[in-house]
Phi, psi and omega in degrees: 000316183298281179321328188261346173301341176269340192266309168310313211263056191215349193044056169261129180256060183227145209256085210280132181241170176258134162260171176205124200257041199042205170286093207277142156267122150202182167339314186265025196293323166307008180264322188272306186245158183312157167290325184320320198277348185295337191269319178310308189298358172274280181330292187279341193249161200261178206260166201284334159317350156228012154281359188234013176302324179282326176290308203303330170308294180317323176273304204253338203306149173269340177304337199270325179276341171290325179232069176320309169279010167254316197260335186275126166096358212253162180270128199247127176240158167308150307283065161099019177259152195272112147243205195240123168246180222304147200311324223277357150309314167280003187286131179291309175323299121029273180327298215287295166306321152331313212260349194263278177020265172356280204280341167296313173306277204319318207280000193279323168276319185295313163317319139341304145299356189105294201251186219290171156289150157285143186236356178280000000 
C-alpha cells in the first residue's frame, strides 16, 4: 500500500502488490507447528510448487496490468484474487511508520557496506 501509494505519486508505472502464497508444505513447517499438527498441515496445505502460483499471478498475469486499479497497491491471496487485509494493515499512519523503519535500517546497512542510501 505504501509503496504504491509512493509510486503513484512519483508517476511510476509499476505496479506493487502485497501475496500471500496460502499454506505452503516446506521444510520449515516443523519449527512452527506441533508434531501432532504436521499430518493435517500435509492433508490441507499445498505443496511449494503451487504455493508459488499467486506470486508468479502477481508478476505476469495480463490481467493484473490491465486492470491496474484492481490491483495496485491490493493484497493478492490463492488463486489470484484481491482481498482485504487485516484492518490494521490499513492504517496510513502504520504504513508510514513501517516504511521510514524500513528504509532507516536498509540504509544504516547499505552505508555500512559502501553504497548509496536509499531515497525513495
Amino acid at each position: 500500500m505504501e509503496l504504491q501509494r509512493r509510486l503513484d505519486k512519483d508517476k511510476v508505472e509499476i505496479i506493487s502488490t502485497s501475496v500471500s502464497p496460502g499454506g505452503v508444505v516446506t521444510t520449515g513447517n516443523p519449527n512452527f507447528f506441533y508434531s501432532w499438527f504436521l499430518p493435517i498441515i500435509r492433508l490441507t496445505f499445498v505443496m511449494p510448487d503451487q504455493g508459488a502460483i499467486t506470486q508468479l499471478f502477481a508478476a505476469v498475469a495480463p490481467e493484473v496490468k490491465e486492470k491496474k486499479s484492481a490491483f495496485a497497491g491490493q493484497y493478492i491471496v490463492p488463486p489470484g484474487k484481491v482481498a482485504a487485509p487485516r484492518h490494521d494493515m490499513m492504517d496510513e499512519k502504520v504504513a508510514r511508520d513501517l516504511w521510514e523503519t524500513t528504509r532507516s535500517l536498509v540504509n544504516k546497512y547499505l552505508v555500512a557496506n559502501g553504497l548509496d542510501e536509499l531515497t525513495m
